[in-house]
Each structure stands twice: as structure tokens, then as C-alpha cells.
C-alpha positions as CSV (number, residue, x, y, z in Angstrom):
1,X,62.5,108.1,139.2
2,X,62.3,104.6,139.6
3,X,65.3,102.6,139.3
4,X,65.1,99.9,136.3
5,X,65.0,95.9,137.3
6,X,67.0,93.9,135.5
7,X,68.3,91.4,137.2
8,X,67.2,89.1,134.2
9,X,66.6,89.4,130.4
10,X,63.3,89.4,129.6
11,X,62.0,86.4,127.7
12,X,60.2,87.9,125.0
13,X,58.5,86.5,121.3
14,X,57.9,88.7,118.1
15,X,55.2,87.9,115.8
16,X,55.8,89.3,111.7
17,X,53.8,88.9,109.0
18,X,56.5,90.4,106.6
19,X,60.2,92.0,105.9
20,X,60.9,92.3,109.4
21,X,62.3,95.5,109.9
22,X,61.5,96.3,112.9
23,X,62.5,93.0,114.1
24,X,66.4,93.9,112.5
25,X,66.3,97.0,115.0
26,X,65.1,95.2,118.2
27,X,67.7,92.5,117.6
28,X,70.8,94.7,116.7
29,X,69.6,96.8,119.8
30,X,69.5,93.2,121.9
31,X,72.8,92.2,120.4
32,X,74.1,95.6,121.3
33,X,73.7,95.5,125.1
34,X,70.9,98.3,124.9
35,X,68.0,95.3,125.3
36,X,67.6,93.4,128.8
37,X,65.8,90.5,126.8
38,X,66.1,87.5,125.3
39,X,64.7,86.7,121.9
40,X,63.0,83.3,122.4
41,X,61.2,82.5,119.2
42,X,59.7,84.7,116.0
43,X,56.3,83.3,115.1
44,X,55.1,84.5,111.4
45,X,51.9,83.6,109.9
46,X,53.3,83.4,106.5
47,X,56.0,80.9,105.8
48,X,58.0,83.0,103.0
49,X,59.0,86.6,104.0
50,X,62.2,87.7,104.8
51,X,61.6,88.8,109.0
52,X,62.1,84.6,109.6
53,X,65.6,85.3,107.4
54,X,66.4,88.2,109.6
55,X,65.7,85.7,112.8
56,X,67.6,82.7,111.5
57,X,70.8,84.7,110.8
58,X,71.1,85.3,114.3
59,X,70.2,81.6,115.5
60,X,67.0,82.5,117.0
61,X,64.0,80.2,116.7
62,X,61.7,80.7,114.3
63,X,57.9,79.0,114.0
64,X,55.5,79.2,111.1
65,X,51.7,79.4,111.8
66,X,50.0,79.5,108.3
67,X,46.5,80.6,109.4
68,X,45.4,79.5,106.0
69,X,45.2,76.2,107.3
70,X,42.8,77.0,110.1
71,X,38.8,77.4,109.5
72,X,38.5,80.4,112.4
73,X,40.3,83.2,113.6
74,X,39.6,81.5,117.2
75,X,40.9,78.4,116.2
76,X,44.2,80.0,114.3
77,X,44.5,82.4,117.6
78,X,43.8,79.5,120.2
79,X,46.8,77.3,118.4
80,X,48.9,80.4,118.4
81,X,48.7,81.3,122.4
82,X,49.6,77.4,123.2
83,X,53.2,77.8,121.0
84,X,53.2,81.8,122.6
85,X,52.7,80.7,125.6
86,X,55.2,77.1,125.1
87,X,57.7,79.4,125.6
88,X,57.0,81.0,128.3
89,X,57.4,85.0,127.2
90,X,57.4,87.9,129.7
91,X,56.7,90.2,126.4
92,X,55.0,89.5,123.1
93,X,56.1,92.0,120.2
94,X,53.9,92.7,117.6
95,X,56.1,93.8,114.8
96,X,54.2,93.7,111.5
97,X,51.7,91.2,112.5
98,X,49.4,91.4,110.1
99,X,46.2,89.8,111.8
100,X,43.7,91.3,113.7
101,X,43.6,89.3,117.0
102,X,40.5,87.4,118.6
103,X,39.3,89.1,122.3
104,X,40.4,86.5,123.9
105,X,44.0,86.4,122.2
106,X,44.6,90.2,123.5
107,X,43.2,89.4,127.2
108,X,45.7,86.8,128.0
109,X,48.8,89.0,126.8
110,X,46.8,92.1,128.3
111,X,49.7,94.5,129.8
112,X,52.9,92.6,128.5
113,X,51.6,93.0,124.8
114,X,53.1,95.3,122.7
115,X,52.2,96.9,119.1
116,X,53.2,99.8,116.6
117,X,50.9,101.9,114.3
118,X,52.0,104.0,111.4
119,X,50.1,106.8,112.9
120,X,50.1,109.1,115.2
121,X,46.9,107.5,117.0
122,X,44.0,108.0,117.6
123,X,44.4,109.1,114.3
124,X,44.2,107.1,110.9
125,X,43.4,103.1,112.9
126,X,43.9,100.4,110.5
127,X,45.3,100.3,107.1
128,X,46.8,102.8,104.4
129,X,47.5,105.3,107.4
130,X,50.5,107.5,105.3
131,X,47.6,107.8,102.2
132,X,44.9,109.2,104.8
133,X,47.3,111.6,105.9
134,X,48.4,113.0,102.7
135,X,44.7,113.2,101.4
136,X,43.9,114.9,104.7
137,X,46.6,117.6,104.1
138,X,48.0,116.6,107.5
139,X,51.2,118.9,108.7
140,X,52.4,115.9,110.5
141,X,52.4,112.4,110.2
142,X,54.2,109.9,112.5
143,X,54.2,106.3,114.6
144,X,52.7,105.4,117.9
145,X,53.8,102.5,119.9
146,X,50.8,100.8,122.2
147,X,49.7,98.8,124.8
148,X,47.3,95.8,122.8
149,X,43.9,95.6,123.9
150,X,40.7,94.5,122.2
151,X,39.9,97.4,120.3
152,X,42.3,97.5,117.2
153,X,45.0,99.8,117.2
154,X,42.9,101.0,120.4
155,X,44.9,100.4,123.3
156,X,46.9,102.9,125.2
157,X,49.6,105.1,123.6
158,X,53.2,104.8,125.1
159,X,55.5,106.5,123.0
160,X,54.9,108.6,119.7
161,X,57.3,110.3,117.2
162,X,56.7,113.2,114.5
163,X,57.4,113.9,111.0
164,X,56.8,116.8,109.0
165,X,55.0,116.3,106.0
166,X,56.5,118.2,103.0
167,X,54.7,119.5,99.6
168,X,57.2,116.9,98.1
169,X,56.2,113.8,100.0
170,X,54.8,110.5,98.3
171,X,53.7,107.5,100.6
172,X,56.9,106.0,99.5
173,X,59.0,109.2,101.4
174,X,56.2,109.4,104.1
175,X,56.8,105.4,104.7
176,X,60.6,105.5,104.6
177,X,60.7,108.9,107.2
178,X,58.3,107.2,109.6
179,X,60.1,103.5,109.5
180,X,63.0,105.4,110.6
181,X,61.7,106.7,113.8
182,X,59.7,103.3,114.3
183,X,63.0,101.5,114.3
184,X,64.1,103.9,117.2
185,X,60.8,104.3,119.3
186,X,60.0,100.4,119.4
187,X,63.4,99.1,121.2
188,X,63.0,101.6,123.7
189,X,59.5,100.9,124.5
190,X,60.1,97.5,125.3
191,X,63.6,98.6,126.8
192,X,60.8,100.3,129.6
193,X,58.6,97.3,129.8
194,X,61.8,95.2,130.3
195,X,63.0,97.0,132.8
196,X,59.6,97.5,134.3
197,X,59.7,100.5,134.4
198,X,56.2,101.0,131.9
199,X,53.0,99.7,133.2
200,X,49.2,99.1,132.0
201,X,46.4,100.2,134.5
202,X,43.4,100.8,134.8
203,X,43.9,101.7,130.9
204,X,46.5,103.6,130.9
205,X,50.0,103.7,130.0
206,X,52.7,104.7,133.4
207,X,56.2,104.9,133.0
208,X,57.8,105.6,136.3
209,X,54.5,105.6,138.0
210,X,53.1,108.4,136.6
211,X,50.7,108.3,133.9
212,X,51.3,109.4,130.8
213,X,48.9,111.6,128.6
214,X,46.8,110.3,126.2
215,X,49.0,109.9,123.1
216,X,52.0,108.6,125.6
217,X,55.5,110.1,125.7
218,X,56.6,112.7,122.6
219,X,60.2,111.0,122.0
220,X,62.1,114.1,119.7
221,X,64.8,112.8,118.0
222,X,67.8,114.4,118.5
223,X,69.7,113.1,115.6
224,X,67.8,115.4,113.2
């Protein structure tokens, strides 16, 4: 196995679009001692949800990029890689971004890029993903944490957990069960990239230099 690097936190910069939960989680797991990063700035697109709360309780920098006020998605995008990239990040965490990124955007953040999906992908891209799974009588439902490329929610899988779906479930319970494994599987995604030990090539997802399969590393938790 390959031993982790870390002989520096990772500079890395989280973009929301809402509550921020997953933010919460990679911060209590930074204050912790569990992250090798440094939260450097938490860019949102909207200028009143409560993820730029989250960030400001803990003194970290927060920008607002309404892209209201821009007339393209590649103008909004271009403005938003000069601040990104103002602060010189080694990782960019999507965490509830809610915008669907210009080629050009994913390109330049190609490999150090991270997302999550309420899905357990390829299945159910895009919106409404816990819906589509009930109305498709799915056993299993479930979160995937990716690698960012072009191709929405397209890039490749490094880390996926399960949940059963029961005769009960509502999207409400289907949400809430899948947030919880989100706010466990994200953290220690980028705990791999920031300790390089999880790589992009060639389209594919590595950890440890070997590849993984197609829908990444099955995390089980052993909590439950």
C-alpha cells in the first residue's frame, strides 16, 4: 500500500449553493485532526443560505458569486476560476453546488475536482434522484462521490455507499438515510486525494495505484 503524503495540509475551496451540510462534516472532520487540509475560502452562488453561516462560525473565508449578475454561464464560470484559482487550491469541493459547470471550468480543475451525487451512479444523473428511485421500485438507493469532468455527474466513481429502500420510505426518509452516509463518504474521499493517495488517469479513478471498478470503492458502514 502506498504510504499517505502529508507533509502539508491541502489548500482546498468548497463551492455550496445551499444548507451546507456536507460542508459541516468536512469541517468538524478538518477540525478534528482526521482532514490534512486547510479550508481556504467557501464560494456560494447565492448570497443567503445557511452553508456561508456554517463557514463563518469557524472563521473561514467566505465569497459570494451571484451568477444572477452575469449574462453567460462562461462569463459567471470564467470570474469564478480567477477567485478559485486567487487562492491557490490543491482541491475544489463541490458540496451542493448547484450549477452545472462550463467545459472549460471542469478542464482546469480536471483531477483535483471533486463532486457528490445522490445516486448510486451511473444511475439516476441530475435531479430528483431519491423520486426516480422510488418510482423505479429500486431495492437500493445510495450516494456516489466523483471525480468532475465534462459530462455531468459523468466523471469517474471513487467511493459509493448503500441504502436499503423500505416499503415505508418517503423521499423525505430516502434523503435523510442517504445524507447520512454522504456526510461520512465525502471527508474520506478527499482524506485520499489529500493524502494522494487517489488519482485520475486515463479516466479512471486509482487509489493506491490500482484502479478501481467502475462504480469506485463499496464503503459499508460499520456503524449500522
Amino acid at each position: 500500500m502506498t504510504e499517505p503524503t502529508t507533509s502539508h495540509p491541502k489548500r482546498v475551496v468548497i463551492l455550496i449553493s445551499g444548507g451546507g451540510s456536507n460542508l459541516q462534516a468536512i469541517i468538524d472532520q478538518q477540525q478534528n485532526g482526521q482532514l490534512p487540509i486547510e479550508i481556504c475560502a467557501v464560494i456560494s452562488n447565492k448570497d443567503d443560505v445557511y452553508g456561508l453561516e456554517r463557514a463563518q462560525e469557524h472563521k473561514i473565508p467566505t465569497i459570494v458569486l451571484d451568477h444572477k449578475q452575469f449574462n453567460s454561464r462562461e462569463d459567471y464560470d470564467q470570474r469564478l476560476m480567477q477567485i478559485v484559482d486567487s487562492q491557490q487550491p490543491d482541491i475544489l469541493v463541490l458540496a451542493g453546488f448547484m450549477r452545472i459547470l462550463t467545459p472549460e471550468f471542469t478542464q482546469h480543475y480536471e483531477g483535483r475536482m471533486l463532486n457528490i451525487h445522490p445516486s448510486l451512479l451511473p444511475k439516476y444523473r441530475g435531479l430528483h434522484t431519491h423520486r426516480r428511485a422510488l418510482e423505479a421500485k429500486d431495492s437500493k438507493h445510495g450516494v456516489t462521490v466523483h471525480f468532475v469532468t465534462s459530462e455531468l455527474d459523468g466523471g469517474p466513481a471513487i467511493i459509493q455507499a448503500s441504502v436499503p429502500i423500505s416499503q415505508y420510505d418517503t423521499e423525505q426518509s430516502l434523503a435523510t438515510k442517504v445524507l447520512a452516509q454522504e456526510h461520512k463518504i465525502y471527508p474520506l474521499a478527499i482524506k485520499w486525494l489529500a493524502e494522494n493517495r487517489l488519482h485520475m488517469e486515463n479516466g479512471q479513478s486509482l487509489l493506491d495505484g490500482q484502479a478501481l471498478l467502475s462504480c469506485g470503492y463499496q464503503f459499508q458502514d460499520t456503524e449500522h
